[in-house]
C-alpha distance (Angstrom), angle and dihedral (degrees) to the residues before:
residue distance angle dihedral
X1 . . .
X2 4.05 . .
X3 3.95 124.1 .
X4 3.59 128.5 -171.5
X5 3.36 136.5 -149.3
X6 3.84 131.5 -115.7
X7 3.95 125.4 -142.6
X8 4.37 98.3 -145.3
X9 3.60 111.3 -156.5
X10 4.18 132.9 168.8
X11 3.61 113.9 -103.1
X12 4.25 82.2 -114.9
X13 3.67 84.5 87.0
X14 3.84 93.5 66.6
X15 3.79 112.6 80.4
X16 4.14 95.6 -138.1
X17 3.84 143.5 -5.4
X18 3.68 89.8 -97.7
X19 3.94 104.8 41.0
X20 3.63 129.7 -179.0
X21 4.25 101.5 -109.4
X22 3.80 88.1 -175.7
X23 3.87 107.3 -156.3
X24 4.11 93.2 -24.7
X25 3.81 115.7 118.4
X26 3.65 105.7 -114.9
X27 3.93 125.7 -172.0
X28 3.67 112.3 -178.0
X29 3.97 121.5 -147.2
X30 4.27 126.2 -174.2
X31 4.42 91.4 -85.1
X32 3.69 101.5 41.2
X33 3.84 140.1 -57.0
X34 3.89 141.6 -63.4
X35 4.02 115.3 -133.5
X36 3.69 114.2 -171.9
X37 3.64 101.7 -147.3
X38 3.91 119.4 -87.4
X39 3.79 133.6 -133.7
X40 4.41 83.4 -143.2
X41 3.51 125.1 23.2
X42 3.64 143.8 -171.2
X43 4.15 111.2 -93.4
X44 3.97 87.3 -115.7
X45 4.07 90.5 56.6
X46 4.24 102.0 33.4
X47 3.39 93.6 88.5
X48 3.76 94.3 53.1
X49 3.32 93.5 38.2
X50 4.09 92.3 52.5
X51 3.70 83.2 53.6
X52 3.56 104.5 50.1
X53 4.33 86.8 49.5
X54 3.66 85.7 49.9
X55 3.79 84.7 58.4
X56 3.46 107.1 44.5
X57 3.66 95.1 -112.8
X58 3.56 119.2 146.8
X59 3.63 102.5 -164.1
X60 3.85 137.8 29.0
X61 4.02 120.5 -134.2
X62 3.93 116.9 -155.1
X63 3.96 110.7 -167.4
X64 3.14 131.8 169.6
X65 4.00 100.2 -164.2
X66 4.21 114.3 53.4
X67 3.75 104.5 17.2
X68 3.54 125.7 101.4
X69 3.92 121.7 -139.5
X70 3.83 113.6 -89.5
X71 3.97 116.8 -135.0
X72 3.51 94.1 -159.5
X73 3.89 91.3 68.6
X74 3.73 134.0 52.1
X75 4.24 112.6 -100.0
X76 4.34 114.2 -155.2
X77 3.55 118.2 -153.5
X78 3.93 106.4 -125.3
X79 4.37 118.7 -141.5
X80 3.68 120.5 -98.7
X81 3.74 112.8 -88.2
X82 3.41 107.8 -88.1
X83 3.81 117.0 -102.9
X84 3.84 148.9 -178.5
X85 4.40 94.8 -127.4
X86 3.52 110.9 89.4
X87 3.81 128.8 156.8
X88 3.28 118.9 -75.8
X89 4.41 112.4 -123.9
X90 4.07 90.8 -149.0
X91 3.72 102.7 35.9
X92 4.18 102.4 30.6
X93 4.09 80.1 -137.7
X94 4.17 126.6 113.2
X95 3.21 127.9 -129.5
X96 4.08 135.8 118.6
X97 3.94 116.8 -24.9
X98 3.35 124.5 -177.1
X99 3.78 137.0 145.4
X100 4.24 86.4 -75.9
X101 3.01 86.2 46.8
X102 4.22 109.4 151.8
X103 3.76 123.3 -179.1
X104 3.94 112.2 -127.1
X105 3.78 84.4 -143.9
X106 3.91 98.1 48.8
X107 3.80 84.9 53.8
């Protein structure tokens, strides 16, 4: 019987929601993403994948809900989920803006 090891990381280490993997095998789950190590990375993942080789770990694990931040590797700060609120020119207040879009107070 053989086990492997796994490098965990916080999602903070992955510049975006939608990062480029390069030619890594990624399978994405509902907390993060699983990278099994590449022979050629992407410049934002080298250093963590250098690491993990250096470590004997076979695959990376991205979450974003029980790992703590890692100093040894750069973290990005991800955009604010898009959304539909925005603030209002006339009334300084949010609240839905769209092309229709009427201000209670202008009324």
């Amino acid at each position: 019987m053989a086990f492997t090891k796994t490098l965990l990381l916080c999602t903070s280490h992955v510049p975006s929601p939608t990062p480029d993997w390069g030619e890594a095998w990624v399978r994405e789950y509902e907390d993060g993403w699983i990278v099994f190590v590449p022979s050629e990375a992407p410049a934002w993942l080298q250093p963590i994948m250098e690491y993990a080789e250096a470590n004997h770990c076979f695959t990376i694990a991205f979450s974003c809900g029980w790992v703590d931040v890692d100093t040894r590797f750069k973290t990005y700060q991800w955009p604010e989920e898009p959304t539909d609120q925005a603030i209002c020119v006339h009334c300084d207040e949010s609240h839905h803006v769209d092309n229709d879009h009427q201000c209670p107070e202008k009324e």
